[in-house]
C-alpha positions in Angstrom: 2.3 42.6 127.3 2.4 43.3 123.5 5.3 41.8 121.3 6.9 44.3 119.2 9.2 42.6 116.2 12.9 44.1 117.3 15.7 42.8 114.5 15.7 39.7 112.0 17.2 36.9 113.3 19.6 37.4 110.9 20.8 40.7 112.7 21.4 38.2 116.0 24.5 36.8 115.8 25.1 34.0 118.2 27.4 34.7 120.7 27.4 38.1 120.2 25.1 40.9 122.0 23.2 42.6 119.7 21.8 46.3 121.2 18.1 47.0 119.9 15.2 49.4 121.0 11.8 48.6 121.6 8.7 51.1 123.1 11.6 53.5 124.2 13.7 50.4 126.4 17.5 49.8 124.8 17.8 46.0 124.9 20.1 43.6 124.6 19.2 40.3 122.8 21.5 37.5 122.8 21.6 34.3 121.0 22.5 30.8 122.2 22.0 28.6 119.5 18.3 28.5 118.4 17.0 30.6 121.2 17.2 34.2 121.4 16.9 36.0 124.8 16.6 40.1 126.1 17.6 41.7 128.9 17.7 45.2 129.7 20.7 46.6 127.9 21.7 48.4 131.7 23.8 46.4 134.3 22.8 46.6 137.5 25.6 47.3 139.5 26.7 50.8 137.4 24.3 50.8 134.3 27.4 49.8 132.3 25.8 49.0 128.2 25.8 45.0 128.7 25.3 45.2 124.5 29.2 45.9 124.8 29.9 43.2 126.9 30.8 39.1 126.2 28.9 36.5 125.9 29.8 32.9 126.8 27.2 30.4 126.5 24.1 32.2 128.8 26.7 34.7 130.8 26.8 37.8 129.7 29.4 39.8 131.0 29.2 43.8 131.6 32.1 45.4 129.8 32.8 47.9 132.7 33.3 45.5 135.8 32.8 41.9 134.7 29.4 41.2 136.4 27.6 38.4 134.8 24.4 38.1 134.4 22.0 35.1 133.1 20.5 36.1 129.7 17.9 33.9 130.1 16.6 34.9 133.4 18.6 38.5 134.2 20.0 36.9 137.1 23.4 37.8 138.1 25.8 35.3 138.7 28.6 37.1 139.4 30.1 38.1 142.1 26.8 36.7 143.7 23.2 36.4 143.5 20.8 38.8 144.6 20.9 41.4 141.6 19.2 41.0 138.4 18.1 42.9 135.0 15.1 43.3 133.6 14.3 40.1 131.6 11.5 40.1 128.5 9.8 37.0 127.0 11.2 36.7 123.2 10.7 34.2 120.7 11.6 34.0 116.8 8.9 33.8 114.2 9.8 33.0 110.6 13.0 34.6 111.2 12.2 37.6 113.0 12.6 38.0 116.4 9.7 39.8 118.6 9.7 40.7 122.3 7.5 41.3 124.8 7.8 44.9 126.6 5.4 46.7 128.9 
């Protein structure tokens, strides 16, 4: 897959979901400490914008009905395993972060 340079990283706050777009997909990148991770910006259970929602640690929350998802593999913790997002290799590169989408 090609990697397509989404924000700077300093447009990625940590702890905070930042919503981008890349090859038409909405995004969400989040950033726990050094690392910077994407997910589709949809949850699975309602499609609620998980770029609204709260991120604690690697759990990002959906704003709409608290499902929690792993940001660094769009698993979903909460309320159980089972469902996932869409997850997309990133990495940062002299302070811009790129991501690889189909």
């Amino acid at each position: 897959m090609p990697a397509l340079r989404v924000a700077r990283l300093d447009d990625v706050p940590a702890g905070r979901p930042t919503l981008v777009e890349a090859n038409g997909l909405r995004l969400v990148l989040a950033r726990v400490k050094d690392d910077v991770f994407a997910c589709q910006d949809a949850c699975a259970h309602k499609g609620g914008p998980l770029s609204e929602g709260r991120l604690s640690g690697v759990r990002l929350a959906c704003p709409w009905h608290g499902w929690m998802y792993d940001v660094r593999t769009g698993e979903c913790v909460l309320p159980g395993r089972g469902h996932r997002v869409a997850s997309y290799a990133a990495r940062v590169e002299a302070g811009e972060v790129w991501v690889e989408v189909p």
